[in-house]
C-alpha positions, 0 to 999 in steps of 0.5 A: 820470042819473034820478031815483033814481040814487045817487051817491058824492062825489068830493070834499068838497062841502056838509060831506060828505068824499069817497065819501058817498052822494047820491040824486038826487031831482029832474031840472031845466031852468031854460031857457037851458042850466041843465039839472041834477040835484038830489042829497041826501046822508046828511047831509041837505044838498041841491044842484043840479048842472048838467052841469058840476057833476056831474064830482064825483058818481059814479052807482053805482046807482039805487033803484027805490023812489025812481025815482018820487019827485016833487019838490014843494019843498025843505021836502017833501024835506026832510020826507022826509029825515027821515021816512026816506024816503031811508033805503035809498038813503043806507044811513041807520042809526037809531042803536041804542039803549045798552042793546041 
């Protein structure tokens, strides 16, 4: 998995049924074997996956805009989040207005 991949749940994980979208935003390895992926998902809820994890997440793409992302601290992404930068690999919709 790459920084940018979109992945759908499994199953139900961070309040999110199944089939919901994550992206994957930053690659770890904390040394000793705790090597891992990072996923947002639409609700705007983030977790760490290790290897053994990552059985509930199924890639089905990658977002070539977020390819680049660089992950700096948990309050920048989740800035980003809601500053839309996500938006196009979570399918996130801004709600129309009533009157349109």
């Amino acid at each position: 998995m790459v920084v940018g991949t979109i992945v759908k749940l499994k199953r139900e994980c961070l309040d999110n049924p199944p089939g919901t979208r994550g992206v994957c935003y930053e690659i770890y390895d904390r040394g000793k074997g705790e090597e891992g992926v990072s996923i947002i998902f639409e609700n705007g809820k983030c977790d760490g996956f290790s290897l053994k994890d990552r059985e509930i997440l199924f890639p089905i793409g990658i977002s070539e805009d977020l390819m680049n992302y660089k992950y700096e601290n948990i309050s920048k992404v989740n800035a980003d989040f809601w500053n839309g930068i996500f938006n196009r690999a979570l399918v996130i919709t801004k709600p129309k207005d009533k009157d349109q």
